[in-house]
Each structure stands twice: as C-alpha cells, then as structure tokens.
C-alpha positions as CSV (number, residue, x, y, z in Angstrom):
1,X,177.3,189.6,180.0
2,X,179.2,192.2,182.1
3,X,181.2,191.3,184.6
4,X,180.8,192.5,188.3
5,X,183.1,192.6,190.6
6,X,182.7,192.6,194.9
7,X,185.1,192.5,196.6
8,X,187.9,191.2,194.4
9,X,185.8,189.1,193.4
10,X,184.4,188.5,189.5
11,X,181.0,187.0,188.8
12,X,177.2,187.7,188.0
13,X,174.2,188.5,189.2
14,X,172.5,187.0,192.3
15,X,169.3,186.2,190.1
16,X,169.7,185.7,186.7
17,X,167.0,184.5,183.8
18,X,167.8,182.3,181.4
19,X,166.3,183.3,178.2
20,X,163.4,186.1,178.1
21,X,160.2,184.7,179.7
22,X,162.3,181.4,181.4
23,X,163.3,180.4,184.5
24,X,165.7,182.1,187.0
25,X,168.7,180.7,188.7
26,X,168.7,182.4,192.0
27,X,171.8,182.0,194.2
28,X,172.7,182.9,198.0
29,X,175.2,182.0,200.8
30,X,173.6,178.3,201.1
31,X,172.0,177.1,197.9
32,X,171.3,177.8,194.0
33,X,167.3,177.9,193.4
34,X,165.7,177.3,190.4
35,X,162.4,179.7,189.8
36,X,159.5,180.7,187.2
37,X,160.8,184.1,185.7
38,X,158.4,185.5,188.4
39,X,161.0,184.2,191.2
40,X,157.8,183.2,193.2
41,X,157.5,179.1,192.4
42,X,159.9,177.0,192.3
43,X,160.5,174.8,188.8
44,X,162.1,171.3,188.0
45,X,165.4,171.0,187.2
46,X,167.1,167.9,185.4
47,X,170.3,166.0,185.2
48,X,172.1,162.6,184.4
49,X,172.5,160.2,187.0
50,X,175.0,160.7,189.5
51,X,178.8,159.4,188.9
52,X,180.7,161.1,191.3
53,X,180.1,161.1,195.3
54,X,179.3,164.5,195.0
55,X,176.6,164.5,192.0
56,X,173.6,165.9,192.3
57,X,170.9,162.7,192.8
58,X,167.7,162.4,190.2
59,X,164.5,160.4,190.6
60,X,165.1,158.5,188.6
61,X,168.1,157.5,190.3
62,X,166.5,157.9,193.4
63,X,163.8,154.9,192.0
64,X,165.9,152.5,190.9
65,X,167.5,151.8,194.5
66,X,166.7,149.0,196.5
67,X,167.4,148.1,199.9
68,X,169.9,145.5,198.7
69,X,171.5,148.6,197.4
70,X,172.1,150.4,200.9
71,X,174.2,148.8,204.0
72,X,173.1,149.5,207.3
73,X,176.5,151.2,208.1
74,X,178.0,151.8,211.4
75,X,176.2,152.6,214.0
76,X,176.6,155.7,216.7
77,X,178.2,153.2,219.0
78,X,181.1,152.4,216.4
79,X,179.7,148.2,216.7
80,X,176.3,146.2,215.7
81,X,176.5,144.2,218.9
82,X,176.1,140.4,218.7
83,X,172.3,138.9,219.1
84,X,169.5,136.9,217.7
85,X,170.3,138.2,214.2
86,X,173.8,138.3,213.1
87,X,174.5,141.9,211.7
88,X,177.4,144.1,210.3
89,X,177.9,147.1,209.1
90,X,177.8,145.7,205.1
91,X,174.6,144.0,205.8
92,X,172.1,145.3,203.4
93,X,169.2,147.0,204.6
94,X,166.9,144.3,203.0
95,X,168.7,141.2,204.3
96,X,168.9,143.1,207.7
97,X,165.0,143.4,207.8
98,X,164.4,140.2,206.2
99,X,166.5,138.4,209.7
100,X,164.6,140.3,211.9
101,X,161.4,139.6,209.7
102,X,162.4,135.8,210.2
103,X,162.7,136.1,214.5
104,X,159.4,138.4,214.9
105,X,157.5,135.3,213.2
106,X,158.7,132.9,215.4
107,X,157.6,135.0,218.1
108,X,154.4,136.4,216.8
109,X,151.1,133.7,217.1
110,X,149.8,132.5,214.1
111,X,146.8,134.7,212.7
112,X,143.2,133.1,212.4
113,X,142.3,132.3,208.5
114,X,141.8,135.3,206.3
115,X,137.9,135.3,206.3
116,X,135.8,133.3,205.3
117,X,138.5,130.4,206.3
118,X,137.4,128.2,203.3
119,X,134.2,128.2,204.9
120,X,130.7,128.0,203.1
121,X,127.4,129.3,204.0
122,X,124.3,127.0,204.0
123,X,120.4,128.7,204.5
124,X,118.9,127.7,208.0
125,X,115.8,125.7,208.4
126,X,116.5,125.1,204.3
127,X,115.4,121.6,203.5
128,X,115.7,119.8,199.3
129,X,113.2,119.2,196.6
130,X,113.7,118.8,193.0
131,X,113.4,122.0,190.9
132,X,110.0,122.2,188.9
133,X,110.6,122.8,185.4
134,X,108.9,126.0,183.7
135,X,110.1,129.4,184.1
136,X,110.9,129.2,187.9
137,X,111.6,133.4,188.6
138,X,115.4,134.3,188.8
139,X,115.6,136.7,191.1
140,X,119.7,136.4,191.2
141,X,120.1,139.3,189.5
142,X,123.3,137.9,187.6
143,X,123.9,134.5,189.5
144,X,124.7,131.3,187.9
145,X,121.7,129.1,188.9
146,X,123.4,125.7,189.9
147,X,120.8,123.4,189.3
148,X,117.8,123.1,186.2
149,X,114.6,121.4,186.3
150,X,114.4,117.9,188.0
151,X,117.7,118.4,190.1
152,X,118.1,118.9,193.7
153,X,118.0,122.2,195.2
154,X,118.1,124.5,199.0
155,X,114.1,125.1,199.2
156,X,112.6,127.1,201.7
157,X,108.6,129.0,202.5
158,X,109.6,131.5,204.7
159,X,109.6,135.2,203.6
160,X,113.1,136.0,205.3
161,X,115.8,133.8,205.7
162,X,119.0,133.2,208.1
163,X,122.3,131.4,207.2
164,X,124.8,129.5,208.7
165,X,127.8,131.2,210.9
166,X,131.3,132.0,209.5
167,X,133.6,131.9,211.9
168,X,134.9,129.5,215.0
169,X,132.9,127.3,217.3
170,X,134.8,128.5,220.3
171,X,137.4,125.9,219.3
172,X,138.4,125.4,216.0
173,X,137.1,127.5,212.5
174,X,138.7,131.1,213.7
175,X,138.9,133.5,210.8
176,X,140.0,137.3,210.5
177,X,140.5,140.0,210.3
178,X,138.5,141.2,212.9
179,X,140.0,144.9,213.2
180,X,140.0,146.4,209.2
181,X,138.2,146.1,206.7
182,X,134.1,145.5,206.5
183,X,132.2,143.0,206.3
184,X,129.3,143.4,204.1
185,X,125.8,140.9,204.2
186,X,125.1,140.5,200.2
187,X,121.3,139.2,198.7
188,X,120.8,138.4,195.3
189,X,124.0,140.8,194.2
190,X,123.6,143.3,196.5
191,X,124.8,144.7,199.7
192,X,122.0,144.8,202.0
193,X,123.8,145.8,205.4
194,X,127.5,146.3,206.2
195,X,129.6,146.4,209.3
196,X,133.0,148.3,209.6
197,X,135.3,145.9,211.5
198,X,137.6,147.9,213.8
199,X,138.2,145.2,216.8
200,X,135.7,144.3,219.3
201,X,132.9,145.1,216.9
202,X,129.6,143.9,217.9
203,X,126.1,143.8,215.9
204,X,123.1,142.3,216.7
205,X,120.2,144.1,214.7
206,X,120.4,144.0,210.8
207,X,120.6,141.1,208.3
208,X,123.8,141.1,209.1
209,X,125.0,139.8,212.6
210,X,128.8,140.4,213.8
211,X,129.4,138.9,217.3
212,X,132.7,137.4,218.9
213,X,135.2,140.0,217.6
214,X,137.9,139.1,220.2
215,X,141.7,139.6,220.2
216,X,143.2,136.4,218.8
217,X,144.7,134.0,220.2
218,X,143.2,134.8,223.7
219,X,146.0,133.6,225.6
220,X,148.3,136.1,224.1
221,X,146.3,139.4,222.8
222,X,147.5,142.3,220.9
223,X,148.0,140.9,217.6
224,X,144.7,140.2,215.4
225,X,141.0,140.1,215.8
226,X,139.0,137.2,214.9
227,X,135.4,137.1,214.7
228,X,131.5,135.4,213.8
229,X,129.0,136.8,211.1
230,X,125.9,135.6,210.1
231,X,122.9,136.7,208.0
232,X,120.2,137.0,209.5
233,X,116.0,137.8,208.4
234,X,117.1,138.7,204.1
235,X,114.1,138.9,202.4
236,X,113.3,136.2,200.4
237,X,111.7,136.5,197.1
238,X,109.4,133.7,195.0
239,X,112.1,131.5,193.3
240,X,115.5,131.6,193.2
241,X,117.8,134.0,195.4
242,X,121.1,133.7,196.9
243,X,123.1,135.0,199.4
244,X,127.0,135.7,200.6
245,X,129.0,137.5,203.3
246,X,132.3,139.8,201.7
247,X,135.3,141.0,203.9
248,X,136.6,144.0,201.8
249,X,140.0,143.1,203.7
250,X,139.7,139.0,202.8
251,X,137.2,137.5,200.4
252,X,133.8,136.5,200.3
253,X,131.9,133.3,200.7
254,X,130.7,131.5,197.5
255,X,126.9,132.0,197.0
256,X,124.7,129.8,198.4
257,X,121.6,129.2,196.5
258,X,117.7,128.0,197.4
259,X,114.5,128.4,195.9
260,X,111.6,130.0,197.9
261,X,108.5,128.2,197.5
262,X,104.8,129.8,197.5
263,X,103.2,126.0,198.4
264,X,103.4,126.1,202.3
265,X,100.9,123.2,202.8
266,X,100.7,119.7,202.4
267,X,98.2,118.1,199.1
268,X,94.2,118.0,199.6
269,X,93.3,114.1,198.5
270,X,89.6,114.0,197.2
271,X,87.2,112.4,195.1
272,X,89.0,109.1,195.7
273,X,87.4,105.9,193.9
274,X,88.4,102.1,193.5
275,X,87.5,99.8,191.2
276,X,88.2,95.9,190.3
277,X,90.7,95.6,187.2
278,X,91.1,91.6,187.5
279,X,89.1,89.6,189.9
280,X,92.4,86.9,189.4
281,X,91.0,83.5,191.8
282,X,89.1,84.1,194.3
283,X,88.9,81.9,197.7
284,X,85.5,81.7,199.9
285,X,84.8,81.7,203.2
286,X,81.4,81.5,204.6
287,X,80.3,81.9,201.2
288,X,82.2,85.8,200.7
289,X,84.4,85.3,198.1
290,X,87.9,87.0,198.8
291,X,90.8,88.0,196.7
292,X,94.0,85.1,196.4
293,X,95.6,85.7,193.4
294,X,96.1,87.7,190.7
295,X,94.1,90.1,191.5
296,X,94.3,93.6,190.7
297,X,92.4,96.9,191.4
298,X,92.4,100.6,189.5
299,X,91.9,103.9,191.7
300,X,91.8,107.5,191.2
301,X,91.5,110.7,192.8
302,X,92.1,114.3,193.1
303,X,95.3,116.5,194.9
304,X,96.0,119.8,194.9
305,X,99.6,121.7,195.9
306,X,101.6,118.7,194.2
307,X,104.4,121.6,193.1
308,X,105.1,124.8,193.4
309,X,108.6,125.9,192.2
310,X,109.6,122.5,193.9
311,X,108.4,119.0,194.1
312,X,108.9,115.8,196.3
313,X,111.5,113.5,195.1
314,X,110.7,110.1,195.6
315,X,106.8,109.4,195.5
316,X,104.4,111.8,194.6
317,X,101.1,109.5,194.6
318,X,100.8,106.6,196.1
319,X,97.9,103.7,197.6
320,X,98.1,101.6,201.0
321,X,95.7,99.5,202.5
322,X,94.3,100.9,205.4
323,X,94.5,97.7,207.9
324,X,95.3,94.3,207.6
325,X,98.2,94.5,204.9
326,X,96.0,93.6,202.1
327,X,98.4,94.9,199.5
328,X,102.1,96.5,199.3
329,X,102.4,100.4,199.1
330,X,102.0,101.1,195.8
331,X,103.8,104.7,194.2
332,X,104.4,106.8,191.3
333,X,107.0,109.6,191.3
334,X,107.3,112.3,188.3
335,X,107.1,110.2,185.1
336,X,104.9,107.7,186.5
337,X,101.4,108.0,187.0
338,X,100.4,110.5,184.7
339,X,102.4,113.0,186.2
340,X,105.5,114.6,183.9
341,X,109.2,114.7,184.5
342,X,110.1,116.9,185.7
343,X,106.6,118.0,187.1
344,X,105.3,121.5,186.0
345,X,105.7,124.2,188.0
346,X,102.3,125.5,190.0
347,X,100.7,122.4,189.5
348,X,98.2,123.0,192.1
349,X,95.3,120.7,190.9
350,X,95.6,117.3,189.3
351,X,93.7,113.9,188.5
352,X,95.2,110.8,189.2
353,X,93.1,108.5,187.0
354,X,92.7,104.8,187.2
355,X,95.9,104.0,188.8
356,X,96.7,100.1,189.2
357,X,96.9,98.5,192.9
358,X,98.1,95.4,192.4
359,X,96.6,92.7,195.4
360,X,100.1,91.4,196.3
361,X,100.2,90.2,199.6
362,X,101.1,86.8,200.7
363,X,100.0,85.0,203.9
364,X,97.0,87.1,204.7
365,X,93.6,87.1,206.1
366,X,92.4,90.7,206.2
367,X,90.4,93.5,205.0
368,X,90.9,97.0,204.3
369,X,90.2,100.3,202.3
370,X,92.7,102.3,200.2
371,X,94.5,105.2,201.7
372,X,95.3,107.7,198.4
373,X,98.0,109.6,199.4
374,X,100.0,112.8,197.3
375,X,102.9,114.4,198.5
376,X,105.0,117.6,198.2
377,X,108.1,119.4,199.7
378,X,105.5,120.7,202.7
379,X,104.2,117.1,203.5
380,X,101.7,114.9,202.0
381,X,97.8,114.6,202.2
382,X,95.6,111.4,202.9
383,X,92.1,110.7,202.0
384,X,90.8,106.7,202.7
385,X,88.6,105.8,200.2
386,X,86.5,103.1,198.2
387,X,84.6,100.2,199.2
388,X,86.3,97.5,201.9
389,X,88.4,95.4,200.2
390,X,88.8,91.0,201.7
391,X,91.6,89.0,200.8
392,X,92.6,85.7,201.7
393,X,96.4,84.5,200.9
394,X,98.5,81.6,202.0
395,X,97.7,81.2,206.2
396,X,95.8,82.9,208.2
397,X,98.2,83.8,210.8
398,X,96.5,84.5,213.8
399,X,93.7,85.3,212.2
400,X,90.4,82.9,212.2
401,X,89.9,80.3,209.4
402,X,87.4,78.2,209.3
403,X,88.6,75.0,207.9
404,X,91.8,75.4,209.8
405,X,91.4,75.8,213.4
406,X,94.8,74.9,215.5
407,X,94.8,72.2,217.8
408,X,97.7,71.7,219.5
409,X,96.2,69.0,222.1
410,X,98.6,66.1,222.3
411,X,97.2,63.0,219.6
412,X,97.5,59.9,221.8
413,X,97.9,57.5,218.8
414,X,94.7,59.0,217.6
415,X,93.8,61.9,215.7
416,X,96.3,64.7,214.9
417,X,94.6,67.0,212.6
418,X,93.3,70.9,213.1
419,X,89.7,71.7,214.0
420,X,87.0,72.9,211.1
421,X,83.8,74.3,210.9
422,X,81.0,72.0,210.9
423,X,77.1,73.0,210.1
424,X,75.1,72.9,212.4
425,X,71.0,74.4,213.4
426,X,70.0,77.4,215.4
427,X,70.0,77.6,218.6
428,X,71.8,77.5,221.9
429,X,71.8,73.9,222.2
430,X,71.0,72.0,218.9
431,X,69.9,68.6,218.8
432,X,71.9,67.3,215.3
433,X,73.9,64.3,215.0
434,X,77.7,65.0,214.1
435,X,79.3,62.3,211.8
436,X,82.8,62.8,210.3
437,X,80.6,63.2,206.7
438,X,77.6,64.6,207.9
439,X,77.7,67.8,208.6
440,X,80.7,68.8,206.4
441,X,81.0,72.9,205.5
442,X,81.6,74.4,202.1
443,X,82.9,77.5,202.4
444,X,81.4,78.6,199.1
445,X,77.9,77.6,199.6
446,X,75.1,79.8,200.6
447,X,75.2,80.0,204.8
448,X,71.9,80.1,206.7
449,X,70.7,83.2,208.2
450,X,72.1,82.2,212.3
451,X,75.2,81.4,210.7
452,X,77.8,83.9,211.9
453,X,80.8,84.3,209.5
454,X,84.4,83.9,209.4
455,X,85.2,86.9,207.1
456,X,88.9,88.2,206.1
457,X,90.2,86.1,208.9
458,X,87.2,87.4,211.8
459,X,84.8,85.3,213.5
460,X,82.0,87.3,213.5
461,X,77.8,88.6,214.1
462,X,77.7,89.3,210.0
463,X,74.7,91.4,209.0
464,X,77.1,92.8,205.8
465,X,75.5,93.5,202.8
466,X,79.1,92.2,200.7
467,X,77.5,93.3,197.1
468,X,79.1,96.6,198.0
469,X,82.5,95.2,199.1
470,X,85.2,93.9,196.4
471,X,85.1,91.3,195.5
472,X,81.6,91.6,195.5
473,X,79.3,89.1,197.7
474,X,76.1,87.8,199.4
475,X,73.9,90.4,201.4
476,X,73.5,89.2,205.0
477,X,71.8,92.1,205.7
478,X,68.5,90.4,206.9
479,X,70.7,87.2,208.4
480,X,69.5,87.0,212.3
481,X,70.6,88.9,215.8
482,X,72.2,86.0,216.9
483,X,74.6,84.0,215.0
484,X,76.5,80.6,215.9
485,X,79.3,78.4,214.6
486,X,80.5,74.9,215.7
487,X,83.9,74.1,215.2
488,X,85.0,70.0,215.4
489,X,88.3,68.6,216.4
490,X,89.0,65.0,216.9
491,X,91.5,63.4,219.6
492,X,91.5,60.6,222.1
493,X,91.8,60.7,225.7
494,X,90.9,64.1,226.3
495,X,88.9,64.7,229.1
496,X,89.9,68.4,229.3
497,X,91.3,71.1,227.2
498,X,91.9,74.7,227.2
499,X,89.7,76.9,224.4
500,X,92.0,80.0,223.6
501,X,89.8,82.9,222.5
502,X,90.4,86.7,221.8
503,X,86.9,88.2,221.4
504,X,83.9,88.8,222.2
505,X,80.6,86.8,222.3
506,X,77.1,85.5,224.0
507,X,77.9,81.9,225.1
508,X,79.8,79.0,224.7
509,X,79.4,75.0,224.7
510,X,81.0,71.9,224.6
511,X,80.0,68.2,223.2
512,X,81.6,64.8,222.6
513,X,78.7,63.4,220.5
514,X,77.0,60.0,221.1
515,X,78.6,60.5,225.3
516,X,77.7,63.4,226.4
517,X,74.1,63.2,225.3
518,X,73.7,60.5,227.9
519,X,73.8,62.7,230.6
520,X,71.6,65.6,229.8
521,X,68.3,65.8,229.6
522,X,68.1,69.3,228.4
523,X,70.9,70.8,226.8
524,X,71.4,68.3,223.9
525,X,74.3,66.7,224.8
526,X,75.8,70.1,225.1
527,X,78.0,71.4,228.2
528,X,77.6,75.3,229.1
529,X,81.6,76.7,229.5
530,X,79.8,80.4,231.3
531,X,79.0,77.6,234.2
532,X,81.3,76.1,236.6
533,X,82.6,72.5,236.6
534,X,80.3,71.0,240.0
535,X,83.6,69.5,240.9
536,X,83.0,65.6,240.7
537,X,81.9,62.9,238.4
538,X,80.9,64.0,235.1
539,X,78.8,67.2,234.2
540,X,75.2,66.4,233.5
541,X,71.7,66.7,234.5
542,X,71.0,62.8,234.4
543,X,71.8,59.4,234.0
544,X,74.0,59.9,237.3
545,X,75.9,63.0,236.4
546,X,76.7,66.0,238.9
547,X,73.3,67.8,238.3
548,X,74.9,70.9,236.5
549,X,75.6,71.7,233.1
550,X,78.7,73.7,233.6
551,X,82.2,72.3,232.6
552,X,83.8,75.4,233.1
553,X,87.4,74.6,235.8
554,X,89.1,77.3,237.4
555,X,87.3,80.0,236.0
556,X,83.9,80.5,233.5
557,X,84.2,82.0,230.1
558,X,83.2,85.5,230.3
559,X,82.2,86.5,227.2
560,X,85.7,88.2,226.7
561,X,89.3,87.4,225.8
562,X,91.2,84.3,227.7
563,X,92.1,80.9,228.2
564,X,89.6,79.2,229.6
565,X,89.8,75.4,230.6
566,X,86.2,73.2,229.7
567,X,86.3,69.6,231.9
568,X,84.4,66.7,230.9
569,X,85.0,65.2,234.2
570,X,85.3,61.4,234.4
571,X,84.7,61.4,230.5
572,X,86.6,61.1,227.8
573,X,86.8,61.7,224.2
574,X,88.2,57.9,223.6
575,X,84.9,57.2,223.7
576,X,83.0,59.9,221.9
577,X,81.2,59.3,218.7
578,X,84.9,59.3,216.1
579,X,86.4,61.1,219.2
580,X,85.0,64.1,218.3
581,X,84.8,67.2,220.0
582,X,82.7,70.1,219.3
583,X,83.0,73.7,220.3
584,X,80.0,75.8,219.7
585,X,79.9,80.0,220.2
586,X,77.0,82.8,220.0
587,X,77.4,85.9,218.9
588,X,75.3,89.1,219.2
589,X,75.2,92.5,217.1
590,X,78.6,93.5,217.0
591,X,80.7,90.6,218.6
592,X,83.4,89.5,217.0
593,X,86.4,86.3,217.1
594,X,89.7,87.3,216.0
595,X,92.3,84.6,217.1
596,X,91.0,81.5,218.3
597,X,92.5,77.6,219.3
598,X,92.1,74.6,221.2
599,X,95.2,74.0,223.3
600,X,96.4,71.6,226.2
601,X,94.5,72.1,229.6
602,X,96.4,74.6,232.2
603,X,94.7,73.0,234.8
C-alpha cells in the first residue's frame, strides 16, 4: 500500500476498502465509520469486551450490566444530601431505586384487588333442580360441565340472562384496574361485548355493563381506578351455557354454569282415580261404616311437564287429603313411584298408576277427598279427585260423636259419665219412654229414615247416598226433610245447664223423663229452648206450671252457633226418671252440628 504523505505527515487514504467487494473504513477529523463498499449504509463492526477504560464497549457487554453494576456517582452539587433514603455516591443504582421504591409505598394508598378480587359470578333470578339425565344439549362450546344427571345445578326459563356484579358494594369488594386494559363479557367461550377501560369508563347498553369506574381510594385520587361490571341480557340457549367476565390487564372470573329449561309451567294433574286396597277395621257411626285401622287406598293419575332438562328434587308425586286430615301427605320422588332416577329428560306426559295412600291418621273424625299433586322446577299442579273418603280414629276432638258427648256439669255424688245418643221416634215432640236400656243406639244398625246422622265427626240432615263413598255405605237418599237426634246425659241436681252448639238447625228441646211430663199437656214432656223461660215456677202448660213451654234464660236458641242456657225452673234432675236428661235437635236440608256439649249454666 503506498504511503501518502500531508503535511509531514505519513498515512493512507481517508476511505479505504477492505478486500474487493467489502466494507470501507472511512475516517475524518471526529470519528472512524464503518460502511458497505458503496459508502452509503452503515455495517456492524465487532470486538472483545472491553478491558481497558478506554475500550471500545459491545452489546454484549453492554447486556450483561446491571444496575448493581453502576453507582450513582457524585452529583453536580459535589454531595447526595442527607434525607429519607440514605444515599452516596457508591450506592448502586439498583439499591438506590429499590430505597426510594421502599418510601413511595409507604406513601402511595393501597390499590383495589386486581379484578375479579377472588370474586365469583352467580346467574340472577337462577334458582336449582336436579339435572335430567339423557342427552341434555351442551352448548359450552368447550366447558367442563360440573354436574351429570341427578345432581344439582343453576336452572333458569328465561331466554337472556343477567349475573351478579364484580366489584365493591360502595364499601368493601373494590377491584381494578379501572384505567387499562378491557374488560370483556364472555358466553359459552366467547366474547360477546367488550369495554376498553381507560378511567372513568361508563357503559350501560350491551351485555356487558361497566359502571362506578372512580379514582381509588376517593379520599386520595390520582393513583388507580376501581370499578363494577356485570352481564347483562346474554342469550340463553336450551341446556347448558355458561358465562364469565375477562380483564385482559387481571384475570377473569371462573365460569358459572346453569341449565336453561324449555318447561316454563307448572304439571297438568288429570284423570285422577282412588280406589280401596285394604278396608283394615272399620268403625260405624249411624250405621256408615268409616275407616280405623289398617286401612289403605291405591290412586292414580295423569301429569304432564314433570321434566324438562331439570326436575324437582324432593317430591315429584304426591296425595293429601283435602280436609279433615284423614291421612299424612303421602310422596314419591325420582325412583319411587314408577318414576326413574334420575328422571328422563322431556318427560312431558306420565301415568302415575295405583299408587298406595296409606289411611294413617290418629285421633280423627273427618272426611275428605284426595288432592294428586305433581311437581317440577316451575311449580306443581293439583287436581282433587275420587270419591269422599270417612274415617274415624282415636277421639273425636271437637268433632261430634255420638256415643260420646262431653258433659262437663258438675256430678253431685251422682252420675259422672258423657252424654250418648239414644233412639228415639219422629217428631218434634215424641211421646217414648226413656229407660237407661231402652232406647240404647247401635251405631252399626240400620237408622230410620228422620234419623239425622253423625257422620265423620258431623251432626247432620243426611240424605247421602254412602254406596258411592269409601268405605262404602247405606243410601239415605230417600231418608226424610227433617231429621232428629236425642242425646241423654245423666246427673243430679241440675236444674239448669248450658247446651254448647256450633251449627245450624230447626229446633231444640229439653226433658227429664217421668218429671217433666207432668206439666205438659202438649209437648210430651218436652221443653221448647227457641222459647223463653216465663220467669217463675217451673215451665209447663199444666199441673200448676208457668203456662209456657219455653225454658230458654237469658237468651233463646236461634238456630245458630252459641251457648245457650235451658232452665227447668223449680225442677230438678234429682228427681227425673235415673236423672236423666235429654236433649233433642231438628235438622232441615242442609243443616249441620259440628262441635257440640253440655256444660255448666252461665246464668
């Protein structure tokens, strides 16, 4: 290479290429430059690592530095002056930052939780039903269905849906953050709306629903954003679906799962039948028999809707009595009753067929029907069916019985026991003689045709045709418009009593026998309680008596409900025929005795 000289000086070219068709070293006054052989673009150039102070620096070099490497040095003012971080000039950059770093947190208020806060969505309005089994659509596209047939699941009808809210209740639940990132509303997989969060966002239109994006902590703003999302109106499809919220700059929510049910409406109970399994013993009264023990009854019917993709937990079919308490609710849930377990999916029609009813009650005098019920998710369906159903068990309660009616009049040293039905002719006033063995009732005899009836614990007009009740009984269809029963107590030294009635009926009468026929003429020995008491002596039309009939004080019998106190006046069962007293009613079409007692005089 030939030497140049300028100006005493020896050395080469100002551009020179290395090698034909290389790069160029290009020199000047303040720098060497390394070019294509063009001179127009500048190429790389490499070295080792630097040794000396002067050595020129590589990347690589350059890469492997830290800021533990570097000390801050001394500053402009010659001296890191003294403050809340101790500093000097050998303090590495990193340990410098890392103080400061250390100071700004204690200053800086805390930032809400990084969305969704541990938080986890639930479906609004969503209640539970058991899954059906059978292919139940999957419309999750990918999910991980959390439940399979026969467990609990989120179930809903609706064709859109709404969730629960992420984010604080104005006190506690804050999460962030509210000013990067966005916040997307996700169904079944995918996003279906989106919201870019930039600070004091707001969106109320969409499924998804951003409100609340406030500077956090209020007291002291300028630092995050917190902020409240909800989904609200995703479409819902037939079966399962799920939903979730995502914050590209956090994490999302878990998926919440539910199943969207087509059945929106409660069973349809029809065709409903009952019919005697086991008569078990029966009791009578007024020659009805009635159901006591043992007794039990099959029943069947029809239901529609009882599951869609869902079904009820708990009881699906199920029987109650209709009044009086005549038997225990009675129910079947999935496995029982001929249903499966778990039940089908879309089974919209199905026959429950002869399905027991056991007659278990215990102290009762009633009568009722069966109420069929079937349920699902949407609610359940009733249908009251079969013939009426009598049953007579333990007591009668308040009810009527007519070998048992209480007496709660005080004995005297005489005697203490209740009141029962006696027979008796037709007629307001008959004229048979009462002895204590006389006139003695059988419940389970044939009754005449004016002989009302005590039936399922009711005094009662009975024109029943009970060949068409279970168990089944008599027709009294033909029996007459107006009905009686006598009822006989005995006590001494009575003179007056009370006569406790909740009813209706035509008329009512009193008698001691073998006294108070002396002093009537008309009646039969028979006292009329819709008259008054005269108010002296002893009621009666002869023999001396007060010339009326009525023994009715402070107030007549009305036909109605009440207490009403009958009077014998100077008379007094001590001397009665046995000390008996006899109590007789009338009852027209339709009257009826449900609660009835002789009690101690209020007057």
């Amino acid at each position: 290479m030939a030497n140049v000289k300028n100006f005493g000086l020896e050395g080469v070219a100002s551009s020179v290429q290395l090698g034909k068709g290389n790069a160029t070293l290009q020199g000047s006054t303040a720098r060497i430059t390394a070019m294509d052989p063009t001179g127009a673009t500048l190429v790389n150039v490499q070295a080792a690592n630097p040794v000396q102070a002067q050595d020129v620096v590589t990347m690589n070099y350059l890469d492997s530095q830290t800021g533990m490497t570097f000390n801050l040095g001394t500053p402009t003012d010659n001296g890191l002056a003294s403050g809340a971080v101790p500093l000097t000039s050998a303090t590495t950059v990193t340990n410098a930052v890392d103080k400061l770093n250390e100071i700004l947190g204690k200053l800086v208020p805390t930032s809400p939780a990084t969305f969704p806060g541990g938080q986890t969505l639930t479906v609004t309005g969503a209640g539970s039903a058991l899954l059906a089994s059978g292919a139940v659509p999957d419309n999750t596209s990918g999910g991980t269905l959390p439940a399979v047939a026969g467990a609990t699941v989120s179930r809903v009808t609706a064709a859109t849906v709404s969730s629960s809210t992420i984010g604080d209740n104005g006190t506690t639940g804050f999460v962030g953050p509210g000013d990067s990132g966005t916040v997307q509303a996700l169904v079944n997989g995918s996003v279906v709306d989106s919201q870019v969060m930039t600070g004091g966002v707001s969106k109320a239109s969409g499924v998804l629903r951003i409100s609340n994006d406030n500077a956090y902590p209020a007291a002291t703003p300028g630092f995050w954003y917190s902020f409240r999302s909800t989904i609200n109106g995703a479409t819902a499809t037939q079966g399962w679906n799920r939903l979730s919220l995502n914050d590209t700059a956090a994490s999302a929510t878990p998926d919440v799962y539910f199943v969207r049910d087509n059945i929106t409406t409660a069973p349809v109970v029809s065709s409903g039948t009952v019919a005697q399994n086991a008569a078990g013993t029966l009791a009578y009264s007024s020659s009805v028999p009635h159901y006591n023990t043992g007794a039990s009854l099959v029943a069947s019917f029809n239901a529609t809707n009882i599951a869609g993709e869902t079904y009820s937990s708990g009881n699906i079919l199920s029987f109650s009595p209709s009044a009086g308490g005549i038997f225990g609710t009675q129910g079947f849930a999935a496995g029982a009753g001929g249903l499966s377990n778990p039940v089908a999916r879309q089974t919209t029609t199905f026959a429950a067929t002869n399905l027991p009813i056991n007659l278990n009650a215990t102290n009762v005098f009633a009568s009722g029907r069966v109420i069929g019920s079937a349920t699902n998710p949407s609610g359940t369906g009733t249908s009251t069916f079969g013939p009426t159903i009598l049953v007579m068990n333990g007591t009668a309660g308040s009810g009527v019985y007519e070998l048992n009616i209480p007496v709660t009049i005080a004995a005297n040293g005489g005697p203490s026991s209740n009141g029962a039905r006696i027979t008796m002719s037709t007629g307001n006033n008959p004229s048979d003689v009462v002895t204590l063995t006389s006139n003695t009732w059988t419940s389970s005899s044939s009754i005449n045709a004016w002989d009302a009836t005590v039936v399922a614990g009711v005094l009662q007009n009975d024109v029943n045709n009970y060949s068409t009740f279970l168990p089944a009984g008599p027709n009294l269809s033909s029996h007459n418009a107006t009905q009686y029963v006598t009822l006989m107590f005995q006590r001494t030294a009575v003179s007056k009593f009370n006569i406790a009635v909740t009813g209706t009926y035509a008329g009512m009468w009193v008698q001691m026998p073998g006294l108070t026929t002396q002093y009537t003429a008309t009646a039969n020995g028979w006292y009329n309680m819709f008259a008054p008491y005269n108010g002296s002596g002893k009621p009666g039309d002869t023999n001396g008596a007060n010339g009326s009939l009525g023994c009715a004080l402070a107030g007549n019998a009305t036909g109605s409900s009440g207490s009403f106190t009958c009077t014998f006046g100077t008379l007094s069962s001590t001397n009665s025929a046995n000390n008996i007293v006899l109590v007789r009613f009338a009852l027209t079409a339709g009257q009826t005795i449900s609660a009835l007692s002789f009690i101690t005089s209020t007057n």
